[in-house]
FITORDREN-715518 format. One line per field, with one value per residue (C-alpha): residue in three letters; x, y, z. Coordinates in steps of 0.001 Angstrom, whole numbers. Last residue first. Example, Ala and Ser with C-alpha at 12.3 -4.5 7.8 and 13.67 -1.06 7.14 Angstrom:
2
zadren [SER/ALA]
xx [13670/12300]
yy [-1060/-4500]
zz [7140/7800]
END
This chain:
665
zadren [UNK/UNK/UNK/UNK/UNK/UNK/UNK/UNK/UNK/UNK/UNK/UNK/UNK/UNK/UNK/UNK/UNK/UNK/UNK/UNK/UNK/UNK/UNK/UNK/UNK/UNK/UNK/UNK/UNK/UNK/UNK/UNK/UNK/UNK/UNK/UNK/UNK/UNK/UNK/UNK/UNK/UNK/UNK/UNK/UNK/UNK/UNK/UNK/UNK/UNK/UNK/UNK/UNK/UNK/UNK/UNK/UNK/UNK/UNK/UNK/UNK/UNK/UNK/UNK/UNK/UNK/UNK/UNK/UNK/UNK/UNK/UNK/UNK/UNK/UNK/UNK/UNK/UNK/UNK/UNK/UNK/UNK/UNK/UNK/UNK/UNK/UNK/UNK/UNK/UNK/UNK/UNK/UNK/UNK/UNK/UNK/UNK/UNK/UNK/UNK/UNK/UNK/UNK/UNK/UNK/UNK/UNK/UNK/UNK/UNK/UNK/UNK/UNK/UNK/UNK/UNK/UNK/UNK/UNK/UNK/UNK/UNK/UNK/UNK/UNK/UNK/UNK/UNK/UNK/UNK/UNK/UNK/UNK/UNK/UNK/UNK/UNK/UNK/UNK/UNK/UNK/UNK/UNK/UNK/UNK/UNK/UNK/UNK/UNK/UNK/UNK/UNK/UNK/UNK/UNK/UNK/UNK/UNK/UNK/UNK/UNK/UNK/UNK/UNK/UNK/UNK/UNK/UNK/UNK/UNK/UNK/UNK/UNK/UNK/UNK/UNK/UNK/UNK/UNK/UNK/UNK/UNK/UNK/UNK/UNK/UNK/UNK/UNK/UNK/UNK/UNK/UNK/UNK/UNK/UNK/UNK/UNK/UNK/UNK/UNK/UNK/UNK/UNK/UNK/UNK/UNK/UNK/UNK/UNK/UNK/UNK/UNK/UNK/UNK/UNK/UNK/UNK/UNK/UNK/UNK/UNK/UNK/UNK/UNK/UNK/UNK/UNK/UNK/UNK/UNK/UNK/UNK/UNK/UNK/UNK/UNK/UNK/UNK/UNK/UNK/UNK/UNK/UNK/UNK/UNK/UNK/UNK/UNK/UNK/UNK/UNK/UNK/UNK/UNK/UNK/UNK/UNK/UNK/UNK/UNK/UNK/UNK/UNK/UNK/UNK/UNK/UNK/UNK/UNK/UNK/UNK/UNK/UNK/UNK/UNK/UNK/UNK/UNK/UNK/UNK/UNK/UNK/UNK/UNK/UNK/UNK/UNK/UNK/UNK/UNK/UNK/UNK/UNK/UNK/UNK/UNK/UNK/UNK/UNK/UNK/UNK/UNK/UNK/UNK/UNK/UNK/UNK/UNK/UNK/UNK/UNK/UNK/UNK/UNK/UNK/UNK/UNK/UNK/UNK/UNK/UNK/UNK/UNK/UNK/UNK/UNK/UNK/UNK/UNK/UNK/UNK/UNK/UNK/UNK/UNK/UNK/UNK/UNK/UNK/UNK/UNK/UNK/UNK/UNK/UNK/UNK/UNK/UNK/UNK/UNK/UNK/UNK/UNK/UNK/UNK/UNK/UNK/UNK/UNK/UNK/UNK/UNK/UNK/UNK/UNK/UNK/UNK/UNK/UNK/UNK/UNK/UNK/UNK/UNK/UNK/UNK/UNK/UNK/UNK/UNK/UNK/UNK/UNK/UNK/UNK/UNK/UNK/UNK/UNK/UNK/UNK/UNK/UNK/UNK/UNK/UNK/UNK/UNK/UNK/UNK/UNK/UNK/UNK/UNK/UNK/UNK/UNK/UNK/UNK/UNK/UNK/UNK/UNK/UNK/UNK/UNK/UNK/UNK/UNK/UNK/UNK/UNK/UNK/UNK/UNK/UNK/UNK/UNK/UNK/UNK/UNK/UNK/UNK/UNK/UNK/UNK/UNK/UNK/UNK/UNK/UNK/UNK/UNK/UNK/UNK/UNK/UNK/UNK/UNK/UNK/UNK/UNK/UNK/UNK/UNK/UNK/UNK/UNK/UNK/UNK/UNK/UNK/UNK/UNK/UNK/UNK/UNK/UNK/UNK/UNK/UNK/UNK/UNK/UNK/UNK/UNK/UNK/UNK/UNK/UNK/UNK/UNK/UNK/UNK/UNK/UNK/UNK/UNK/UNK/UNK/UNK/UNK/UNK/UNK/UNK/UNK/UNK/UNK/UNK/UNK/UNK/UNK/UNK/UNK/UNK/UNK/UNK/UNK/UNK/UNK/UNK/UNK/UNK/UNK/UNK/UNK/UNK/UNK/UNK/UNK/UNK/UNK/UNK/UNK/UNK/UNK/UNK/UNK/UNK/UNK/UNK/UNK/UNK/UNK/UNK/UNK/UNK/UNK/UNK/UNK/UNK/UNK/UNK/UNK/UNK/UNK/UNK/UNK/UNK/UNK/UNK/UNK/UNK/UNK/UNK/UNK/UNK/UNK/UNK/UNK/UNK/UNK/UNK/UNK/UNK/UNK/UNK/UNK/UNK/UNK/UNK/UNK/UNK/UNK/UNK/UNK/UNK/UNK/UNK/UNK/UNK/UNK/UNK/UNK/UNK/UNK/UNK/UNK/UNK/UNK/UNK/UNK/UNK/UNK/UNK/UNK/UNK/UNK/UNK/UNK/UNK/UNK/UNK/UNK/UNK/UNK/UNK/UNK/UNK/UNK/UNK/UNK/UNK/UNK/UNK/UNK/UNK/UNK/UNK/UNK/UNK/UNK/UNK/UNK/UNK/UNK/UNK/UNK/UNK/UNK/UNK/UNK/UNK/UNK/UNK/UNK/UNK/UNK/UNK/UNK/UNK/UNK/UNK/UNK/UNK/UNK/UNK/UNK/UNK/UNK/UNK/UNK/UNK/UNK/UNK/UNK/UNK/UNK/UNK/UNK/UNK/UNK/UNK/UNK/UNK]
xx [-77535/-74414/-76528/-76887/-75240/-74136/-77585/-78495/-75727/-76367/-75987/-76480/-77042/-76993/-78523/-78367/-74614/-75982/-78647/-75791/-73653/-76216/-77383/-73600/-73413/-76828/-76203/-76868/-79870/-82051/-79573/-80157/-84186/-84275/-82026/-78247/-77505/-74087/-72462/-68622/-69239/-69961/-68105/-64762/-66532/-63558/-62792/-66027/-66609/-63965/-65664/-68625/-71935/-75252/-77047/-80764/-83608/-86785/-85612/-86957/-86552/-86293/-85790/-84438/-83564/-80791/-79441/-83087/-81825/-78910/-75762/-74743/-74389/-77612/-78973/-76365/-77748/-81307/-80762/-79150/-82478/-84355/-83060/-83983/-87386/-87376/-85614/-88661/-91199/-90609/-89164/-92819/-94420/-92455/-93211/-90515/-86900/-85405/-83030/-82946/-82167/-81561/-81129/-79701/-80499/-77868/-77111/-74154/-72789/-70644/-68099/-65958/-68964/-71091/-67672/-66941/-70239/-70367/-67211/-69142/-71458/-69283/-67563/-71128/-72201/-70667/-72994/-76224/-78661/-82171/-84523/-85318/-85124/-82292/-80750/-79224/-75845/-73702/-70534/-69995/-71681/-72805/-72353/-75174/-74211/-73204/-71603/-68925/-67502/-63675/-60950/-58039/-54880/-52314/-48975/-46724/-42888/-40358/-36733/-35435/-35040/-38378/-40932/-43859/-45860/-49411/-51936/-55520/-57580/-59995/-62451/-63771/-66804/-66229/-67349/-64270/-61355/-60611/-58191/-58372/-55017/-54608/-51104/-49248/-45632/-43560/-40905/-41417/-43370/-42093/-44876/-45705/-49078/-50191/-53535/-52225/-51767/-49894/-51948/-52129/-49863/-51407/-49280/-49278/-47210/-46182/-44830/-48818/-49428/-52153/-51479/-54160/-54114/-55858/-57236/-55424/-55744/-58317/-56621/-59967/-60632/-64334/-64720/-62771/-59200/-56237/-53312/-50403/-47457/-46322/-42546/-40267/-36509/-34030/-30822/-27677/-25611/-22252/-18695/-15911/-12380/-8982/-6094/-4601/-1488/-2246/519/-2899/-4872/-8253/-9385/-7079/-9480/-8995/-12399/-13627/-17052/-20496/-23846/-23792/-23662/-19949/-18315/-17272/-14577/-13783/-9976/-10932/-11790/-9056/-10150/-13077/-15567/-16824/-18511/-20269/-20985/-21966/-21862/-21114/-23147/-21980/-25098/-22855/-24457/-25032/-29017/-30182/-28560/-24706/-24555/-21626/-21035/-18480/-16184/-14225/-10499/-9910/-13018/-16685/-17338/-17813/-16380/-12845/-11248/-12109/-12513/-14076/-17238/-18778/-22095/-23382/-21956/-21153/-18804/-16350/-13648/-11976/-8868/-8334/-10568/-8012/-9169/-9961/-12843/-13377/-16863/-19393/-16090/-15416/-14312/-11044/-10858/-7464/-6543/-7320/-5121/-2792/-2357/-6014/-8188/-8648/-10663/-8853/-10182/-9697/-10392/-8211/-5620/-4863/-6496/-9320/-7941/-5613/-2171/-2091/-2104/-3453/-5801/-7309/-10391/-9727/-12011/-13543/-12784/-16774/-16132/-14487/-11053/-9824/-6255/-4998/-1840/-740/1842/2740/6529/7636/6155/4081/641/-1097/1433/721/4256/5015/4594/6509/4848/1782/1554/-1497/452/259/-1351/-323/1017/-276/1576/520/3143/3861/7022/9563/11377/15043/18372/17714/15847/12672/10097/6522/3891/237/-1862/-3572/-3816/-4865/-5877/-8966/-10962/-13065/-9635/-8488/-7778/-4866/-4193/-618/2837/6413/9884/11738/9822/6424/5144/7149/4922/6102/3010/2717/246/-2889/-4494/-7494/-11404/-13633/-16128/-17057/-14538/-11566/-11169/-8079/-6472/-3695/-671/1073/3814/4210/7727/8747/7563/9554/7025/9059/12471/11096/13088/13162/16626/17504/16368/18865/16941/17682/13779/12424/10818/8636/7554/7554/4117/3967/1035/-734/-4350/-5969/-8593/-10182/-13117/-15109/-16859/-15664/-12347/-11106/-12167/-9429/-8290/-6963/-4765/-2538/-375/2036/845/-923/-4167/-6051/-7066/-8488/-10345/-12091/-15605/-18695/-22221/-23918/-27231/-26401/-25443/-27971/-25773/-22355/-24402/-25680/-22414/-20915/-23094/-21753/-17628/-18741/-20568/-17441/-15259/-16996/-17196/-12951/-12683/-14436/-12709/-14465/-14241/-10483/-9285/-12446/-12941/-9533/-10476/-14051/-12441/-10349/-13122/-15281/-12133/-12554/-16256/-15346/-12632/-12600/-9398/-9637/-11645/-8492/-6572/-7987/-9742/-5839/-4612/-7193/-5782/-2280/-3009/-3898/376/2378/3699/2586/5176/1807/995/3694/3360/-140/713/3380/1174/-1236/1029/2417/-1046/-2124/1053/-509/2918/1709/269/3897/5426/3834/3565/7851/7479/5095/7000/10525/9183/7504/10495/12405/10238/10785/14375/14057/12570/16070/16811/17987/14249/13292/16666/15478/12044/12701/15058/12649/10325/12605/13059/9344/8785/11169/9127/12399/11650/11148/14254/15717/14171/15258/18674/18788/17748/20503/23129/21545/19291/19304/20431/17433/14870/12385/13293/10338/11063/7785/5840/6164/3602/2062/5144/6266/3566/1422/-986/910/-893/1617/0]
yy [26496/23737/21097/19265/21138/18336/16942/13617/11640/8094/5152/1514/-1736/-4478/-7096/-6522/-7686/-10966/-11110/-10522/-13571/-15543/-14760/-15292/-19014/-19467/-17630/-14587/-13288/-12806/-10488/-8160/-8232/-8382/-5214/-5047/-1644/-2183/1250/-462/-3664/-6939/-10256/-9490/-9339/-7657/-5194/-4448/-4002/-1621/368/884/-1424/205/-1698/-2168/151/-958/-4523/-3817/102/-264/3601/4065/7639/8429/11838/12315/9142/10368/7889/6604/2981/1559/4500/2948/-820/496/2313/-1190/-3145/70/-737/-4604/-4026/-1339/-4011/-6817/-4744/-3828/-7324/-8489/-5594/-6238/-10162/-12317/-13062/-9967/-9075/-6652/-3571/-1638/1965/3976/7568/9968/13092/14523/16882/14988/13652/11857/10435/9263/7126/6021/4427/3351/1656/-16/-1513/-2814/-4876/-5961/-7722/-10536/-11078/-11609/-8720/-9790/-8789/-11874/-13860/-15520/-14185/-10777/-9835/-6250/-7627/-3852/-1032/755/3824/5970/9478/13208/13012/10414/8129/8683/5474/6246/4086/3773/2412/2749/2825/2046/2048/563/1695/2/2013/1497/4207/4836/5581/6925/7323/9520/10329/12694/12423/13776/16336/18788/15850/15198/12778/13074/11505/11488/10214/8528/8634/5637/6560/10202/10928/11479/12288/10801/11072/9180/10442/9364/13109/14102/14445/17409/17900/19177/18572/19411/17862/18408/15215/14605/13925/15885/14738/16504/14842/16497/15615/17409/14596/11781/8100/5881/2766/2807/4122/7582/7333/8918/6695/5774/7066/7152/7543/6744/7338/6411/8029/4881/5701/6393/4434/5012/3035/3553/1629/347/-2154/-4633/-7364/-9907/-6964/-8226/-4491/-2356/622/4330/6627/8108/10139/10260/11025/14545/17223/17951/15289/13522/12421/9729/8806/5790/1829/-644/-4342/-6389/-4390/-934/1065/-2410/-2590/-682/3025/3018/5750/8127/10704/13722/15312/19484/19186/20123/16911/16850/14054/11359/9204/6239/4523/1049/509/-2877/-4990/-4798/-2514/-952/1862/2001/571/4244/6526/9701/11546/14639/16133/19024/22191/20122/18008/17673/14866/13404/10747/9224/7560/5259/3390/3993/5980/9100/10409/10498/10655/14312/16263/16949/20848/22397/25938/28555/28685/31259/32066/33971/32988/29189/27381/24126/21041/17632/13837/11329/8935/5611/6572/9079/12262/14107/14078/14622/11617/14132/13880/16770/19065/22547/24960/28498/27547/27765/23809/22762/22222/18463/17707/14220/14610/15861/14200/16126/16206/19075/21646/24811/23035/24375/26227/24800/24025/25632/23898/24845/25858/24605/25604/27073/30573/30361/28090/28196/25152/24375/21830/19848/17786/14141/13134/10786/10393/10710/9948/9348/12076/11940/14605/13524/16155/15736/18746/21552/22889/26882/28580/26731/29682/26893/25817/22176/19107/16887/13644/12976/14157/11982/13001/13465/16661/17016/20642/22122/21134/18239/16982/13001/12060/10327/8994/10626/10502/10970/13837/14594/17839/15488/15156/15557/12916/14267/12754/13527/11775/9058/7471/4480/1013/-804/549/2451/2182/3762/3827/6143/7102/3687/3118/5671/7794/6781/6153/9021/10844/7571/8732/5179/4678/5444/7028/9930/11472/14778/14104/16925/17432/18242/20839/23905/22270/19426/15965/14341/11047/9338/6443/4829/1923/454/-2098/972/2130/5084/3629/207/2578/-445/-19/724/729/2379/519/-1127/-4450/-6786/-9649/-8256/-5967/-9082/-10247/-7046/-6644/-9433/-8917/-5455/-6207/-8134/-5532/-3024/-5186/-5618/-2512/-1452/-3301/-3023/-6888/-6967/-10341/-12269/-9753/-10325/-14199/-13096/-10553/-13579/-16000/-13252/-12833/-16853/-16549/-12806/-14007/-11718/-10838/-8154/-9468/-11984/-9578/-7494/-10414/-11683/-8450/-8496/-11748/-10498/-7415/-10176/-9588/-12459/-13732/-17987/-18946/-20007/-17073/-14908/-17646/-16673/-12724/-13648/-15499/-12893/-10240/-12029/-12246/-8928/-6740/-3870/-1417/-1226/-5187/-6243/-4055/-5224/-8993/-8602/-7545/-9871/-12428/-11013/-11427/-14637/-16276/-14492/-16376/-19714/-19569/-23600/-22947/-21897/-17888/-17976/-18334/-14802/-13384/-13375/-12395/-9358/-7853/-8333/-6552/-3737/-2705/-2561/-926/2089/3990/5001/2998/47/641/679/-2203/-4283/-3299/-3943/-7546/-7490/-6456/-9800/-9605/-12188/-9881/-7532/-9586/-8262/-4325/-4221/-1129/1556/1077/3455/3594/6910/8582/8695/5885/8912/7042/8057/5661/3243/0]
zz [-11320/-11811/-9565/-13166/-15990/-18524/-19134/-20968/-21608/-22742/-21163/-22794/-22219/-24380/-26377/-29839/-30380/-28817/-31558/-34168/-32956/-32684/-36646/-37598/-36271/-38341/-41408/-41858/-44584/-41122/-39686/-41674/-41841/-38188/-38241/-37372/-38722/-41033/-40860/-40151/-41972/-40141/-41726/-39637/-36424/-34153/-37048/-37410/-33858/-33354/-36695/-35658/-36204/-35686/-33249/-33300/-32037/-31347/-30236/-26752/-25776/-21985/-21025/-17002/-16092/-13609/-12080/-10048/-8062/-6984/-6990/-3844/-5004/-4015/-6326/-9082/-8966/-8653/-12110/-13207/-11872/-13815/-17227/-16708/-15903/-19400/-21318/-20366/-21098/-24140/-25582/-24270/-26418/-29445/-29464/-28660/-30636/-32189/-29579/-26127/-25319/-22284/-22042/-18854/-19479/-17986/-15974/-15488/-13217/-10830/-13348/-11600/-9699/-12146/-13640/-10163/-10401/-14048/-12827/-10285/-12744/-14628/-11619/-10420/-13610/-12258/-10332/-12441/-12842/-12115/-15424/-16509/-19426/-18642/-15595/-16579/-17560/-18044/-19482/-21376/-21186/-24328/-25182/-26585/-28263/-27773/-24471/-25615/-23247/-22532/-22517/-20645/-20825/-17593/-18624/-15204/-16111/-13840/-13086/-9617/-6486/-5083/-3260/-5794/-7275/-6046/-8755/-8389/-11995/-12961/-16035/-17085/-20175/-23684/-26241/-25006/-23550/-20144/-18545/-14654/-12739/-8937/-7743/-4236/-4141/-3381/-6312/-8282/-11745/-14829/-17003/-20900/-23143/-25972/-27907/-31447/-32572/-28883/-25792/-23832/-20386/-16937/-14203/-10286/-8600/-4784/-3642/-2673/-6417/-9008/-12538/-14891/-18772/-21234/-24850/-27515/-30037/-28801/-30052/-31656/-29240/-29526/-26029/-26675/-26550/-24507/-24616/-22021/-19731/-16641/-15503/-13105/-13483/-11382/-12111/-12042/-8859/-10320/-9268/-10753/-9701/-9138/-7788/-4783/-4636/-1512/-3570/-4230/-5652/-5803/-3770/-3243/-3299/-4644/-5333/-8411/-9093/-9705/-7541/-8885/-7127/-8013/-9976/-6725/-4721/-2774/-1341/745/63/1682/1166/2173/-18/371/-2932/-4363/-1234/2083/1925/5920/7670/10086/11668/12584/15690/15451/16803/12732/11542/10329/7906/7666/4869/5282/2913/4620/5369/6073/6469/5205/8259/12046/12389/13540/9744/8781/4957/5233/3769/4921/4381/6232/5170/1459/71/2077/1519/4540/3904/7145/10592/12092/14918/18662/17065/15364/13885/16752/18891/17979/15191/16621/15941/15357/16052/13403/10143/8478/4716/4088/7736/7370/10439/10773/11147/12543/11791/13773/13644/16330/19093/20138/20268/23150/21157/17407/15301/12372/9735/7981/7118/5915/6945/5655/1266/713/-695/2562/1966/2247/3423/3763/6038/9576/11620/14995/15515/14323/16439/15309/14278/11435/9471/6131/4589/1336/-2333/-5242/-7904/-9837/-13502/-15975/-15525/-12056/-9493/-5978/-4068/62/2236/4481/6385/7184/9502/8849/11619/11611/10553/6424/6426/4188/3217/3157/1548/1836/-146/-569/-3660/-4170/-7350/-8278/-6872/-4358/-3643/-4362/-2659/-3645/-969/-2438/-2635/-1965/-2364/-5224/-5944/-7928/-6576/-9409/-12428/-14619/-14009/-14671/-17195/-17324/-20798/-22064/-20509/-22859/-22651/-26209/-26184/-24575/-21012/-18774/-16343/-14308/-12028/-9127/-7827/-5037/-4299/-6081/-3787/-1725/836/3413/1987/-942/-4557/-6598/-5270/-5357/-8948/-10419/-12843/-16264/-17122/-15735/-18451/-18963/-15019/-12848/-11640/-7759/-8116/-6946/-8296/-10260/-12697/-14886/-16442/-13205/-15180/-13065/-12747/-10849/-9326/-6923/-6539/-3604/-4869/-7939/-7338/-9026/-12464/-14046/-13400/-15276/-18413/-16195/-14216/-12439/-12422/-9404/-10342/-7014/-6278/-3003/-2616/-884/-838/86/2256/4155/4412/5126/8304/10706/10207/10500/13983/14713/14048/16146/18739/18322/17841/20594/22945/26532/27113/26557/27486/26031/23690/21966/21781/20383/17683/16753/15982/14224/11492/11166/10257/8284/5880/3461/3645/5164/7988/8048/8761/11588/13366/13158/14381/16836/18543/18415/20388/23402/24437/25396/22100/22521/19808/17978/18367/16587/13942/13265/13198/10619/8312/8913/8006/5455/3226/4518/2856/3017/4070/7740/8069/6604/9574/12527/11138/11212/14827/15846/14530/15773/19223/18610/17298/20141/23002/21395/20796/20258/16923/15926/14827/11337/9328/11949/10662/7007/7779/10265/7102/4890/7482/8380/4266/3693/6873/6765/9376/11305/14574/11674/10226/13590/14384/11613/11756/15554/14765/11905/15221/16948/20119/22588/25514/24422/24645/27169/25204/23071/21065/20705/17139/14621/12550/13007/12586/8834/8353/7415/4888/1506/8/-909/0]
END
């Protein structure tokens, strides 16, 4: 891992001095190195004179175990550390740390039965460890993230990556068309360098540079390259984060002395002339001791958000800020516990007054280093919220940014990297859209031009569009939001429809059709049946019926005639009587209903009046003709299959309007 993650200081680990009669001069070498924070060079060192010291040396096997685990955990190395950490207990190494170092690795790895195992151990002799609950709980919740994944579509930046590492990006520009990250790719102008002095001790790794990703005109992304700008030195830079103006990057700078700690600064470069000079140190803290790293400048430039190891917080590395007044800075804040734990809580990136995002392995997560949102409610307490996967997986996920308000971006994760190399990756929650759409016709099925569409919802809609030529219509609506539609149309009856859209986070489209009844002739209601040769209305005439209902009642100022016909068969005077009984059991229907009487008229008109066919039932009767007028005489020259048919067409029920203006006066 070379993520410029302030091992300078905040890895160094204090010398365990139990063994010192049995220590070698290389033991000392590997100590020092790691005293230094030169971890990739103290752990090769730990491993060759761990395979030289006999299994009999029980006590310094475990010691240089623990040791050498120390320092492969520090540079990302999980596969050795846990190797390490398992042979520093099987030499029985008396401190319980080793217990949640194991929960530690293997809940990076993956591993979360056998991670739970080793949180439980720890617990045993540390009952109040809250990384250890915490880990547990994470070990707990990733599996049911890992299958209930959130809907953020995360992909490797293959274009971006090379075969180093690559971390903490950083969106730029007033388009967010440009991509600022580090890397530890070696620079094609660099090719005759000498390899030692690009080289770290610390990771084995080159040291970290900056690099930039531009975009073309259509929006594609180009190939990185290194800036030849003066804040790239020999040493290392990372963790960009830029100005409101643009002007200002602040940034995490690691010099090296080769007798000393190695200590992580901010440091802050100008722009000029399209170039970044030569960053200065941020004075934040006067002393030289403190580590401070991963700078993020609130987006109305008044704080800059950091890490630090500084003394009084809440173990391991903290959040803080900084109140910034022009080139000085206001004394630090630690944002409190609600964000910092006992663990290391790194890499802020502010992207509002109220929204702040980090990267911890305190809280509890997927394992490793795990993305968290936190909000600032109206009582001043950050609510902290892991993003779950695809965002978090069992690896190290940090270094977020986003294309402004948009709910896109780039963040670095290690994830499937056997060596622990991170590298970038988008992510973009996909837009939801929900939408409703249909046709406007009248009852015959012909599209109504012009017709309108009202869309009342409680999310505070209120929509009228007009149909297109072929009566469709299209609104986006919102998820789990309850709608009132009306479709009206001059020469036509209202009518309503209630929709509730579903909660799901998915896409959806909602086809409601309208079909309006003309006010200037009969329409007929369909599946309206009667006992045979009765009048008593059979059951399931009752859904019909009902709609006729909510049909009276979306339009509250109608009045209709409710016609019933019947066929040829029977005398004239029977067929009479019989249509008007059963026109006044569906008048009875709608008064049961709630519909006034004095709105209904009942009309039985026997086989007075026979069906003129139109041209939906044409088409659905291929030997009727649109204009054909089903007479006895018609029907008569059928033959017999067709003469049913016709009779049945003949029997119906009809409405017709009859005033438009009732109650109106």
């Amino acid at each position: 891992m070379r993520r410029l993650i302030l091992y300078y200081v905040w890895g160094v680990l204090a010398a365990v001095c139990l063994l010192s009669a049995c220590k070698s001069a290389k033991l000392s070498d590997a100590e020092e190195k790691q005293r230094i924070g030169e971890y990739f060079e103290a752990a090769a060192i730990y491993r060759k004179v761990y395979t030289k010291t006999p299994p009999a040396k029980r006590d310094l096997r475990g010691y240089i175990a623990f040791r050498m685990a120390e320092c492969n955990r520090l540079i990302n190395n999980t596969p050795r550390a846990t190797s390490a950490y398992m042979n520093a207990l099987r030499y029985k190494y008396p401190d319980t740390i080793v217990s949640l170092r194991l929960g530690q690795m293997y809940h990076k790895s993956g591993r979360y039965g056998e991670a739970i195992k080793y949180y439980n151990e720890y617990l045993t002799a540390n009952p109040g460890s809250v990384l250890a609950f915490n880990g547990i709980t994470g070990c707990e919740e990733a599996q049911k993230w890992k299958q209930n994944p959130t809907r953020y579509v995360v992909k490797r930046m293959d274009k971006f990556n090379s075969r180093r590492s690559e971390f903490s990006p950083m969106l730029y520009g007033e388009n967010y068309d440009q991509l600022y990250f580090a890397s530890t790719r070696e620079p094609k102008q660099a090719a005759n360098k000498d390899k030692e002095e690009s080289t770290s001790a610390i990771t084995g790794q080159r040291n970290n540079d900056f690099l930039l990703v531009k975009q073309d005109e259509n929006g594609n992304w180009q190939a990185p390259i290194e800036l030849e700008d003066e804040v790239n030195t020999e040493f290392d830079e990372g963790t960009p984060s830029f100005s409101p103006d643009g002007n200002t990057m602040y940034y995490t700078y690691c010099a090296q002395d080769p007798d000393g700690h190695r200590t992580s600064e901010i440091y802050i470069s100008t722009r000029s002339s399209a170039k970044w000079g030569k960053g200065t140190r941020a004075n934040i803290v006067n002393d030289s001791v403190t580590a401070l790293g991963h700078p993020s400048i609130s987006p109305d430039g008044k704080y800059l958000y950091f890490v630090s190891d500084a003394v009084g917080g809440f173990g391991g590395k903290d959040l803080f800020r900084a109140r910034v007044a022009g080139n000085d800075f206001g004394p630090m804040e630690n944002l409190g516990p609600e964000i910092n734990t006992p663990g290391d809580e790194m890499f802020p990136y502010v992207r509002d007054s109220v929204t702040l995002y980090f990267a911890s392995d305190g809280h509890p997560g997927m394992g490793g280093l795990d993305l968290f949102k936190a909000t600032l409610d109206s009582t001043g307490h950050w609510q902290v919220e892991n993003m779950k996967a695809p965002i978090n997986s069992a690896g190290d996920d940090f270094g977020i940014t986003f294309a402004g308000s948009r709910e896109k971006g780039f963040f670095s994760s290690n994830r499937n990297d056997a060596r622990g190399y991170d590298h970038l990756y988008s992510f973009e929650l996909p837009i939801i859209t929900v939408f409703i759409e249909g046709i406007v016709s009248d009852v015959d099925e012909n599209p109504i031009e012009g017709a309108t569409v009202r869309i009342v919802g409680r999310d505070g809609l209120n929509e009228k569009v007009l149909t297109k030529k072929d009566g469709t219509y299209r609104v986006e609506l919102e998820r789990d939001i309850r709608y009132v539609m009306m479709a009206s149309a001059r020469g036509y009856l209202n009518q309503n429809f209630e929709l509730k859209t579903g909660p799901e986070e998915k896409n959806e489209t909602y086809i409601v059709d309208f079909f309006l009844s003309p006010i200037s002739r009969p329409v007929v209601i369909e599946n309206i049946f009667y006992d045979f040769d009765k009048a008593t209305l059979r059951p399931e005439s009752k859904k019909a019926l009902d709609e006729m209902i909510k049909m009276l009642n979306d339009n509250p100022n109608v009045t209709i005639e409710l016609g019933a016909h019947t066929d040829r068969k029977g005398t004239d005077q029977y067929n009479e009587r019989l249509a008007q009984r059963r026109a006044q059991s569906v008048v009875d229907y709608l008064i049961a209903g709630g519909i006034a009487q004095d709105r209904l008229e009942a009309k039985g008109y026997g086989e007075s009046v026979p069906k003129t066919i139109n041209k939906k039932m044409a088409k659905e009767f291929p030997f009727l003709k649109e204009g054909d007028v089903l007479t006895e005489e018609f029907i008569e020259q059928l033959p017999p299959e067709q003469q049913e048919i016709a009779d049945q067409i003949n029997r119906r029920t009809e409405f017709k309007v009859l005033r438009t203006n009732y109650n109106l006066f």
